[in-house]
PASEBA-1860 file (N, C-alpha, C; in nm, 3 decimals):
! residues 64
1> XXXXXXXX> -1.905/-1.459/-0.654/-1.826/-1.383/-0.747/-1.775/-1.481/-0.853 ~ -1.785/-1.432/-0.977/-1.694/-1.513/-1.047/-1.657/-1.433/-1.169 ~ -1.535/-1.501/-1.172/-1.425/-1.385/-1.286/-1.409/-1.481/-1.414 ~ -1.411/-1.397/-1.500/-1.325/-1.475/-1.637/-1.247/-1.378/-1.665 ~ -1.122/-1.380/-1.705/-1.016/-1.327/-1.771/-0.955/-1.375/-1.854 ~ -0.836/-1.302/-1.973/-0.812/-1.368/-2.080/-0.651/-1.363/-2.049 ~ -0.549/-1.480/-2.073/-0.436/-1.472/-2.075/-0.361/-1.448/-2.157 ~ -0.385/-1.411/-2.257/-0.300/-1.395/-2.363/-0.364/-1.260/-2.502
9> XXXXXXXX> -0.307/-1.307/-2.610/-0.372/-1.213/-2.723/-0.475/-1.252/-2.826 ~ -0.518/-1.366/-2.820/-0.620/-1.388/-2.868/-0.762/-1.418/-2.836 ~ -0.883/-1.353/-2.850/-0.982/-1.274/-2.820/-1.092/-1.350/-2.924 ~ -1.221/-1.425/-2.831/-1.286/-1.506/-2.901/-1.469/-1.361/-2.884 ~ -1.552/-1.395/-3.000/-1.595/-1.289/-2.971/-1.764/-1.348/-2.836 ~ -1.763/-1.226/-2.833/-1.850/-1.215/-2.694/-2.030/-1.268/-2.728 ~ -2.045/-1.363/-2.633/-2.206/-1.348/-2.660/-2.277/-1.350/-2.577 ~ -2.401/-1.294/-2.595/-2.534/-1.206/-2.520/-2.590/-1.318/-2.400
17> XXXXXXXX> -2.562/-1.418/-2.399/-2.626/-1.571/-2.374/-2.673/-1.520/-2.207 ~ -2.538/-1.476/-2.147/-2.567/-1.467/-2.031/-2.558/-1.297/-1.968 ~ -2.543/-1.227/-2.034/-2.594/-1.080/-2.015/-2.644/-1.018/-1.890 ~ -2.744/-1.119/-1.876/-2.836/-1.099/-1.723/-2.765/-1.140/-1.628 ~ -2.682/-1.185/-1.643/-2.573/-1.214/-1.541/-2.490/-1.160/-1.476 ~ -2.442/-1.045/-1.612/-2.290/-1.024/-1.569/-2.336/-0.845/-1.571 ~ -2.236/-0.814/-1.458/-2.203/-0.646/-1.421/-2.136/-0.568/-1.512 ~ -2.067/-0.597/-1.583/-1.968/-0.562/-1.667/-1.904/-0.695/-1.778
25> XXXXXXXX> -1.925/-0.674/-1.897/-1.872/-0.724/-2.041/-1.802/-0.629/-2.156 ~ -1.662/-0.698/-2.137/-1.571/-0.631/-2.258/-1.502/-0.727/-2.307 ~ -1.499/-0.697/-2.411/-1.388/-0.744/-2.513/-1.302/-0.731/-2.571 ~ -1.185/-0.754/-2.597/-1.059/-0.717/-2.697/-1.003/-0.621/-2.577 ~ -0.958/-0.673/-2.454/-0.883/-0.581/-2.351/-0.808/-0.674/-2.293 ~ -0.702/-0.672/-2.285/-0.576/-0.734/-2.213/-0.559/-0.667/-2.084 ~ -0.618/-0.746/-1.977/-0.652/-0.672/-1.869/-0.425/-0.778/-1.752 ~ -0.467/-0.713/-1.633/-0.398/-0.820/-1.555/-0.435/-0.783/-1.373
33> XXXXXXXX> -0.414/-0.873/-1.353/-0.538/-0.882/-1.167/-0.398/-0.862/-1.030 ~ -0.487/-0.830/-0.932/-0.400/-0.825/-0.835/-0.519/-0.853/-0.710 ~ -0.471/-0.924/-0.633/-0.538/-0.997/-0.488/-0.461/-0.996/-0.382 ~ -0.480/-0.881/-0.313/-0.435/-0.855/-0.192/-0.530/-0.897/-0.076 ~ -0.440/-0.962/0.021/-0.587/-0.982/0.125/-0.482/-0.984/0.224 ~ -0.558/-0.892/0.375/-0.515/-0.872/0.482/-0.592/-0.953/0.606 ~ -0.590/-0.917/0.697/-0.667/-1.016/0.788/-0.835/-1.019/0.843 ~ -0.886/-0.926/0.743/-1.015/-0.949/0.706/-1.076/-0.912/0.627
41> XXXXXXXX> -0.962/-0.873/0.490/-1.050/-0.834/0.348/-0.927/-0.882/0.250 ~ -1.050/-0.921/0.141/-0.928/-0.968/0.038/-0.947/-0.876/-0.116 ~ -0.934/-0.812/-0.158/-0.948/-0.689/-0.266/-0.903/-0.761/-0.424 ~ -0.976/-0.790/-0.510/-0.949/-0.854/-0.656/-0.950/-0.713/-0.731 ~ -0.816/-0.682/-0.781/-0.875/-0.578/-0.882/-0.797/-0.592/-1.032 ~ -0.879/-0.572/-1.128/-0.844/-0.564/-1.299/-0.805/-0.444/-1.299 ~ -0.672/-0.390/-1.395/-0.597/-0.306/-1.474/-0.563/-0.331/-1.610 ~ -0.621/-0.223/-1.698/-0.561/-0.192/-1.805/-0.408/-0.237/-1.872
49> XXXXXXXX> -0.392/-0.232/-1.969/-0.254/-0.223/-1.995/-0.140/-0.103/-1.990 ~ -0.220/0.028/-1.941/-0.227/0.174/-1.917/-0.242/0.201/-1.736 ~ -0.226/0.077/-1.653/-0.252/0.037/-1.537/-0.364/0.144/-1.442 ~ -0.455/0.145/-1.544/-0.596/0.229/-1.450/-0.683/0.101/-1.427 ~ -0.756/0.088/-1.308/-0.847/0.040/-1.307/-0.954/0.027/-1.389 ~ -1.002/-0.115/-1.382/-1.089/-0.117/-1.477/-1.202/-0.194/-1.423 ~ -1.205/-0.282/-1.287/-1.274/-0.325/-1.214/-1.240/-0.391/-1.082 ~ -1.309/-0.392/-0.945/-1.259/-0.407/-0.828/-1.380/-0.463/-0.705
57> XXXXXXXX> -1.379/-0.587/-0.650/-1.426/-0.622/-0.599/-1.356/-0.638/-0.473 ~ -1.398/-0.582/-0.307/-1.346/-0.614/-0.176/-1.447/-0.663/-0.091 ~ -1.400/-0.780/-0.045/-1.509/-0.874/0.058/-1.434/-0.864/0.178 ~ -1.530/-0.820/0.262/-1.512/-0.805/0.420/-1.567/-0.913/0.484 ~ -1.489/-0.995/0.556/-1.511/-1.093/0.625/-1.543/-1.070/0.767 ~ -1.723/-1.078/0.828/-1.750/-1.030/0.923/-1.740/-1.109/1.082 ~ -1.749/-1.100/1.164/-1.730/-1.198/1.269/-1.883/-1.185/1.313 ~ -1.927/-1.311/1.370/-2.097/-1.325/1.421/-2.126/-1.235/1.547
END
């Protein structure tokens, strides 16, 4: 997994470079994250400034 997020209000613009990469690309959104993790899942999720979801990843940590 890997995240980029933006901290603040200024917004550099987006390029195609790696496209094939990524699940989801936006720009000009002031998002903010929340990471809850219990004792065998940890849940990353992005919200709006309107606090709807906007993206959400949960990894289940399995035992052998």
């Amino acid at each position: 997994m890997y995240i980029i997020s933006n901290s603040g209000p200024k917004f550099y613009p987006v390029s195609n470079r790696y496209d094939h990469l990524m699940a989801r690309i936006g720009t000009g959104e002031m998002l903010f994250h929340t990471i809850e993790v219990d004792q065998d899942t940890i849940c990353f999720t992005a919200f709006d400034l309107m606090r709807q979801p906007v993206d959400k990843i949960v990894i289940h940590k399995t035992m052998p």
